[in-house]
N, C-alpha and C positions, 0 to 999 in steps of 0.2 A: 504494500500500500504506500502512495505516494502523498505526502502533504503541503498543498498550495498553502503560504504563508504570507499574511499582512499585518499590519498596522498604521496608524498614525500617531501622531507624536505621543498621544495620552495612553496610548498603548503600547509606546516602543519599549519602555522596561519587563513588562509582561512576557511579550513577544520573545525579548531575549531567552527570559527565564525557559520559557518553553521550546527552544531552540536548544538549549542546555539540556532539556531532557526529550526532546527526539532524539537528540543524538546518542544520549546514554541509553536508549531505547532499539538504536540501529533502525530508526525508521526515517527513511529519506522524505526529505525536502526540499522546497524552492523557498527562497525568501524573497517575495516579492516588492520589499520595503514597507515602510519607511525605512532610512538607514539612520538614521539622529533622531534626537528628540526634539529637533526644530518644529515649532508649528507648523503644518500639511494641512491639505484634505482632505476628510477621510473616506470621502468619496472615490474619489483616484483608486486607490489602494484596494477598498470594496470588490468595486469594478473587475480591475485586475484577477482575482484569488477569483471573484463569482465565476468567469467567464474560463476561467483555466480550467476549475473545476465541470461546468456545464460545457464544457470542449471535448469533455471526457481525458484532458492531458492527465488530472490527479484526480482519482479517487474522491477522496476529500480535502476541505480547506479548514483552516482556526483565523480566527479574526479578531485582533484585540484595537481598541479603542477607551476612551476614559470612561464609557459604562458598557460599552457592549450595543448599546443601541441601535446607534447609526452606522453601525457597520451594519447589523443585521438588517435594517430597513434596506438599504444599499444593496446588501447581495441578493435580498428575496424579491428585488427588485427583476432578477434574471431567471426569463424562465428555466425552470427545471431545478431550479436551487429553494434548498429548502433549509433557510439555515435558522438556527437555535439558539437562542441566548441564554447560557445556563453559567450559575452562580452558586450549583453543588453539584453532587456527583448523582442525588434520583434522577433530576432533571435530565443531565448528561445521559445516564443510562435509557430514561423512556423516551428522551428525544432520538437517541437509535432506533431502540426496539420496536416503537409506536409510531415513527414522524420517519423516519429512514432517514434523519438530518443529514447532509453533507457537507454542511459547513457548523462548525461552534463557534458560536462567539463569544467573549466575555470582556470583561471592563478592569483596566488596569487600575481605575479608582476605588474599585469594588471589591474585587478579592485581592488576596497576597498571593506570594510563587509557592508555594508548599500547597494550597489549595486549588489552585492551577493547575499544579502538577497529577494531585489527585481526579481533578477532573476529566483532564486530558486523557490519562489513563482509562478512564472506567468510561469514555466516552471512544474511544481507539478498540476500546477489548468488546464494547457489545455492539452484535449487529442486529438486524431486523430480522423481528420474529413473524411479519408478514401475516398470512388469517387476517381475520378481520377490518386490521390496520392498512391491508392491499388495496381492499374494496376504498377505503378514506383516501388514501393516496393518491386511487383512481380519479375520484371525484377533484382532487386539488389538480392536478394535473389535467382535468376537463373544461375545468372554467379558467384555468390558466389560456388554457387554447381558443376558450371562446371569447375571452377579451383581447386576445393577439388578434382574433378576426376582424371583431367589432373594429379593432385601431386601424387593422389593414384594409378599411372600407369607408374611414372617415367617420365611423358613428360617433356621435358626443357622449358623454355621460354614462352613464351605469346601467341604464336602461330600466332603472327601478321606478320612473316618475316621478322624483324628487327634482329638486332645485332645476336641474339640467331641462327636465321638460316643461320649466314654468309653473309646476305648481306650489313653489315656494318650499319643497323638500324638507330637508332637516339641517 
């Protein structure tokens, strides 16, 4: 297994730590930056790990930033990526097992490197236990597709008759 690797500046000490233990792990990676702790965006960086991974180049991606957030809005932003912002290791494990997450993310403001590390871990070792959670996947992966149409045909809005069609929405 291969791991696409980002951050931004508020994730760059995170990042390292974790780079620290793939390696003591023998699980290869790409570090796709940041490289300093300079201020960035951490859209950039997002982008980059979402797109590698939904290339099919890696496997899966880790994503750190100063909460985990906006990275994760970023990458689930592409389709096929389904990524996770976990801050223990249940999470970690049912976001495999349940969500077949492909990217984690988490927030270098949030945890420390030793809980990181346990994450990372128990987030690496479990994979999709599929059943019923297939058929759910199904479905995210369908209306992913059907708002990829709607955009590729010009449609506006959600199609729900909110705001977009005039009648004042939500």
């Amino acid at each position: 297994m291969r791991i696409a690797l980002g951050s931004d500046h508020g994730g760059y000490h995170l990042k390292e730590e974790i780079k620290k233990f793939l390696e003591e792990e023998g699980v290869p990676y790409r570090d796709f930056g940041c490289f300093n702790p300079e201020a960035v965006d951490y859209p950039d960086y997002a982008r980059q790990v979402a797109e590698a991974v939904a290339r099919g180049e890696f496997e899966r991606g880790i994503l750190c930033c100063g909460t985990g957030i906006g990275v994760s809005i970023v990458a689930n932003k592409v389709p096929g990526i389904r990524a996770a912002l976990c801050h223990d290791t249940f999470s970690a494990r049912a976001s495999r097992e349940h969500n077949d997450a492909n990217i984690l993310t988490l927030g270098g403001r949030v945890i420390g490197p030793g809980l990181a590390r346990d994450i990372v871990k128990t987030w690496l070792e479990a994979g999709f236990t599929g059943g019923r959670h297939a058929r759910r996947l199904a479905k995210i992966a369908a209306l992913e597709k059907e708002y990829a149409t709607r955009l590729e045909v010009g449609e506006k809005g959600c199609g729900c008759g909110g705001r977009d069609a005039g009648e004042g929405g939500f």
